[in-house]
Steps between C-alpha positions, in 0.01 A plus 500: 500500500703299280854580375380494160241734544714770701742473233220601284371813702878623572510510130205724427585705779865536316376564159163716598657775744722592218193568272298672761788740602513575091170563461447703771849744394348508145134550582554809749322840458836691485671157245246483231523911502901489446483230257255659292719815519812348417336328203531776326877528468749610775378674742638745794423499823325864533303374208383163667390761802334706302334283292382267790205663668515509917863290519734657760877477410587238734187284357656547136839438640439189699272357177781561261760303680260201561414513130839495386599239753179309344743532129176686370694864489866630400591769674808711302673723662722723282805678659386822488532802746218451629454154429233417285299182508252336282297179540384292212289168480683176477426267191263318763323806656445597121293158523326584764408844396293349219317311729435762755391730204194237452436510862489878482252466218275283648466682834409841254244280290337414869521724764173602411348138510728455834360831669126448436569113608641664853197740524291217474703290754510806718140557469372128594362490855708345758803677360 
């Protein structure tokens, strides 16, 4: 292989893990769930929980760090007794809200196309 083209491949490999890694933080079951919560203002922890159908507290807790470490959530904690915290979307989580909303949409305009589609897969001999 020639110097130029490992140089070339070491690149991609630099610049595509990064956007992998992102994609697959912001396209989790539990992330798109939280963001879509916290798009609606500030929002507590108990009310992620709640509002979250089947997370455990340790799912929820681990997902809110590595979306805050991601810069798509602010978490404020104000110096209360007890302490309460709130997470908000950043400026660029706001971003990707709206385009997670029109994923959202399309997936409720064709579930129903999608399910009779897997019936039919599912049905085909051989299967």
């Amino acid at each position: 292989m020639s110097q130029r083209h490992t140089q070339v491949s070491e690149q991609v490999i630099n610049e595509g893990c990064p956007v992998t890694e992102v994609l697959d933080h912001v396209a989790g079951k539990w992330s798109i769930g939280i963001l879509v919560a916290a798009a609606l203002g500030p929002v507590r922890f108990t009310e992620l929980e709640r509002g979250i159908e089947g997370i455990s507290r340790r799912m929820l807790t681990l997902n809110l760090r590595k979306l805050e470490r991601d810069g798509l959530l602010i978490r404020t904690v104000y110096p209360t007794v007890p302490p309460k915290v709130e997470y908000s979307l950043t400026p660029m989580a706001q971003e990707l809200h709206a385009h997670l909303t029109g994923l959202v949409d399309w997936a409720q305009r064709h579930r129903t196309a999608i399910a009779a589609a897997r019936a039919v897969y599912d049905a085909a001999p051989g299967r």
